[in-house]
N, C-alpha and C positions, 0 to 999 in steps of 0.2 A: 740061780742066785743073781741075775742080773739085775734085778730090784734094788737087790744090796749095797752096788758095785756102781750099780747109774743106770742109765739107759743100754736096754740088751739089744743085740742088732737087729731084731725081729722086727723093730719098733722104727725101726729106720728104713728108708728107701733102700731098694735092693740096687740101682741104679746111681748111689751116691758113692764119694772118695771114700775108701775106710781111710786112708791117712792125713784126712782133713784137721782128726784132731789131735794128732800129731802138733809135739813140738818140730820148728823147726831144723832144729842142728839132726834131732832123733831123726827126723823123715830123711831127712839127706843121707845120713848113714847106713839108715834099711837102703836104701833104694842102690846105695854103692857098694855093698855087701852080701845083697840076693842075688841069686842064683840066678832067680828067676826076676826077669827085669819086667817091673809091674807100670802098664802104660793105663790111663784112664781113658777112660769112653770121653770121647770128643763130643761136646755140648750142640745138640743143633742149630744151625744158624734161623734166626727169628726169621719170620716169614716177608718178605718183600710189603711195600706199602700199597702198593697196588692190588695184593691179595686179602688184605685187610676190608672187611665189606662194612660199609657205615651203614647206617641203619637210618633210611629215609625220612626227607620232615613228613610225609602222608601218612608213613606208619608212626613214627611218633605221635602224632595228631589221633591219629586212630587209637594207640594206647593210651594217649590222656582221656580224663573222663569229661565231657561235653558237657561244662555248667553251664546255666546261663546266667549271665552277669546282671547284676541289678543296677536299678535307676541310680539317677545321682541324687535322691533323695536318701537311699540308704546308708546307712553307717559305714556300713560294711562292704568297699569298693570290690574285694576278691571274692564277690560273689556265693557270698553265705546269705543264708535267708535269702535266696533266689526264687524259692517256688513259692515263699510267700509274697514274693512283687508283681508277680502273673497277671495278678488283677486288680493292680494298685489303679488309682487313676487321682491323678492332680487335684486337688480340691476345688482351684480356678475351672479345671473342666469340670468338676460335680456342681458346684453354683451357675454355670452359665445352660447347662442343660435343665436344670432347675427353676430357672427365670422364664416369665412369662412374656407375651412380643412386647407386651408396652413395658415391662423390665428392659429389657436388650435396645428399643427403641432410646429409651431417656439416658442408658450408656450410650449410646452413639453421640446423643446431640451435648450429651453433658462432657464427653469425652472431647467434643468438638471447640465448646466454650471455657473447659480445661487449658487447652491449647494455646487459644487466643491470649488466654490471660498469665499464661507462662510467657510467652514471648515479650510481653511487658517487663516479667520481674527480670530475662534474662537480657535484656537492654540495659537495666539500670545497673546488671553485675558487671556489664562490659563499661558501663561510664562512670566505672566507681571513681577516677580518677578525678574525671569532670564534677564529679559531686562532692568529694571531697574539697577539691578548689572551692567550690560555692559557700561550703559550710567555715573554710579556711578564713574567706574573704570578712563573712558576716559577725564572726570572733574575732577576727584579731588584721581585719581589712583599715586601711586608712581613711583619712575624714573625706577624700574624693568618692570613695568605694561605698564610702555609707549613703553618701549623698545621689548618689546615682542608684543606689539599692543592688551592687554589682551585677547592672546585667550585663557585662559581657560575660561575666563567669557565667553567667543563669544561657546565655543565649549561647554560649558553647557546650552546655551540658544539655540544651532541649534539640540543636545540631545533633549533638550526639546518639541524642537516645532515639531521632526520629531515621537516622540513617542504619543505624543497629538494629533497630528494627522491620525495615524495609530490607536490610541483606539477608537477616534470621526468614524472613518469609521468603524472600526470592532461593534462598539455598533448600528451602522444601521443611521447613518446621513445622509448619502447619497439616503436613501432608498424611502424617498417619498419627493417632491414641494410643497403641499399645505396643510401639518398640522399644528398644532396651536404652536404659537412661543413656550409655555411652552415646551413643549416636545423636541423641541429642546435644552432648556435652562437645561433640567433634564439631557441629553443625554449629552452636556458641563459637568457640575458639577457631574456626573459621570465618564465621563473621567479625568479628576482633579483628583477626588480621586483613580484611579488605577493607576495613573501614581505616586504618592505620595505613594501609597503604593509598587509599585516597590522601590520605591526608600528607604523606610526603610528595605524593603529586603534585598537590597545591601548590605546598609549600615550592616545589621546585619551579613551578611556574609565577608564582610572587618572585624568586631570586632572579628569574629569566627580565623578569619586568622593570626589577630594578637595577639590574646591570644594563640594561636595554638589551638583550641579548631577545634573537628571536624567540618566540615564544614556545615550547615544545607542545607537541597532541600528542595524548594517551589514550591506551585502549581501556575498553571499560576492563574495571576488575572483575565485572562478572562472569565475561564473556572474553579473552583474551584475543581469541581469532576472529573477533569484529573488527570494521576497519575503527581507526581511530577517529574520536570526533574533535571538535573544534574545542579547548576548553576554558572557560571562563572561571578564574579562581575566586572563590566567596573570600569575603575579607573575614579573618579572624574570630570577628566578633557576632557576625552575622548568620541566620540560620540559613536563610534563602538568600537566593540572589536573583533578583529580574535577567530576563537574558530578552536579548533583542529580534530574538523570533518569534514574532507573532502568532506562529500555528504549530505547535511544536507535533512533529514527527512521528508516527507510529512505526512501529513494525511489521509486517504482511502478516505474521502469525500473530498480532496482536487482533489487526484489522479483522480477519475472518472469529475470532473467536469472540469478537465483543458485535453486538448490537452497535447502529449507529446513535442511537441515545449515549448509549455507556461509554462508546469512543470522544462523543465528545463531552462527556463528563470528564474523564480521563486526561481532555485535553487540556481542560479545563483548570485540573490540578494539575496538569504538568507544566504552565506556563511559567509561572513564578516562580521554578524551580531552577538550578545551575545543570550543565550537562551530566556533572554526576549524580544529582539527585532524580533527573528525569530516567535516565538510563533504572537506578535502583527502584524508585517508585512507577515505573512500568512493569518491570518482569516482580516484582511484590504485590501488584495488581493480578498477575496473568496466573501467581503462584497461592494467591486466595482464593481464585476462582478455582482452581485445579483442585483445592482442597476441598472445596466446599460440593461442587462436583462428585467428591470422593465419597463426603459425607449424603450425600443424595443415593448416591448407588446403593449404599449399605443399609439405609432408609427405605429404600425401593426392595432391595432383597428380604428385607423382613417384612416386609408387606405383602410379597408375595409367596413368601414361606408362609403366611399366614391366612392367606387365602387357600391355597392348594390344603393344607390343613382341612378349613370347611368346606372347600369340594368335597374330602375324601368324608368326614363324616356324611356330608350327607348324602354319597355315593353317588357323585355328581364326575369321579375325578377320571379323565380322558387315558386311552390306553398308557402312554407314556409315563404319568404318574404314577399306575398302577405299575406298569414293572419296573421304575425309578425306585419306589416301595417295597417290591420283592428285592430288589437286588441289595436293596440295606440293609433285611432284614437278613439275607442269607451273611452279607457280609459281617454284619456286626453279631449276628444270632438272636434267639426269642431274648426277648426279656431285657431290652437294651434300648 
């Protein structure tokens, strides 16, 4: 009848207190009234933590199940719809496989004259300031400003745009078509700020002039660990400055990599110029030819993929190509 009555002791651990459920005052009283003096089994003491065995991260790793995680095109980062990503492929890779050589050819040169013509818009973002002045001047300018047609504002905003320009090429703008916008945007907001800081150079060199305080040399901005050159400050309003050297200066590594034509073409533009505009429009020379160099190799490589092509049709193509051809095929597989 233990059903009846509650739980029967069958149903309980044979190793437990029977007078756990015991009232208090009632247990004390058996216990000081028996006979028979009832002692309980001493609980064993929990095992040491050094005997504790953790369970290794190689076998955890083993017991999880090996998904493979999908692109970052997917929805679904933890790797659901994994085995249908296997043989997903970019769209940009399926259209460029898809393009014929004189496709990939007018991307390169279009890519090239893309380039050219950013560096423009991205000069006039850095002289919004100067341009703003200009447009300031010609609304709401005095009857001096109208009568002169504000060119100083106009000749500090073509200053501007042509030095922003010449940093944007020298810091490497030109030098590649398909990187990721940011690096463009660092390579902008770094020309800004060396053009800015030409400009308190000047400036410190105009206060030097009119305290009569000697005059200070600075190093280029572009180049900090060149020596310092002699510098002549443009006045305010002026884009250029004549400077009083007649042959202005190269660099060794300018000298080897131009033609004696183009050096002194070079030198030619760089005479009229102030020491910081020669400095900027030399290595903005040396950094279009590097570009355009760039654009040649890539030109020259699809010209010669495109050869080796009609070697191979017409079974003309030299051992190398042929196992240059097996080893892609094994690599990529048939039908690829």
């Amino acid at each position: 009848m233990g059903w009846l009555f509650g739980s029967s002791s069958s149903s309980k651990p044979t190793d437990s207190d029977p007078f756990r459920d015991l009232d208090p005052s009632l247990k004390e009283f058996l216990v000081k009234e028996s006979p028979i003096k009832y002692r309980p089994a001493p609980t064993p003491p929990p095992p040491p933590p050094s005997q504790i065995v953790q369970p290794s991260t190689s076998q955890t790793q083993a017991r999880e199940p090996s998904e493979p995680k999908a692109p970052s095109e997917s929805l679904y980062p933890d790797g659901r719809y994994a085995h249908l990503w296997k043989s997903y492929r970019p769209l940009s890779e399926v259209e460029n496989a898809l393009k014929s050589d004189q496709e990939k050819l007018l991307d390169v040169l279009d890519g090239y004259k893309a380039r050219r013509a950013q560096i423009g818009r991205a000069a006039v973002e850095n002289c919004v300031e100067e341009q703003m002045r200009v447009m300031e001047c010609y609304e709401h300018g005095n009857v001096k400003s109208m009568m002169i047609m504000c060119r100083p504002e106009k000749r500090a905003f073509e200053r501007c745009y042509m030095m922003q320009s010449r940093f944007l090429k020298a810091l490497g703008y030109l030098s590649s078509y398909d990187r990721p916008e940011s690096v463009d945007e660092q390579i902008q907001m770094h020309a800004d700020k060396m053009f800015h800081r030409m400009l308190d150079q000047e400036a410190a060199i105009e206060e030097a002039k009119a305290a009569g305080r000697p005059v200070p040399e600075f190093r280029s901005v572009l180049s900090p660990d060149q020596a310092p050159f002699p510098t002549v400050a443009p006045t305010a309003t002026a884009s250029v400055e004549a400077s009083t050297d007649d042959d202005p200066q190269l660099s060794p590594a300018t000298i080897r990599s131009l033609t004696p034509e183009a050096a002194a073409a070079l030198r030619k533009r760089l005479k009229p110029l102030d020491a910081f505009g020669r400095d900027a429009e030399e290595r903005s020379t040396m950094a279009e030819l590097e570009a355009a160099a760039e654009t040649s190799r890539e030109v020259d490589k699809i010209s010669d993929e495109r050869k080796r092509k009609a070697r191979a049709e017409r079974g003309e193509a030299d051992g190398g190509e042929k196992w240059g051809g097996w080893f892609e095929w094994l690599v990529k597989g048939p039908g690829k």
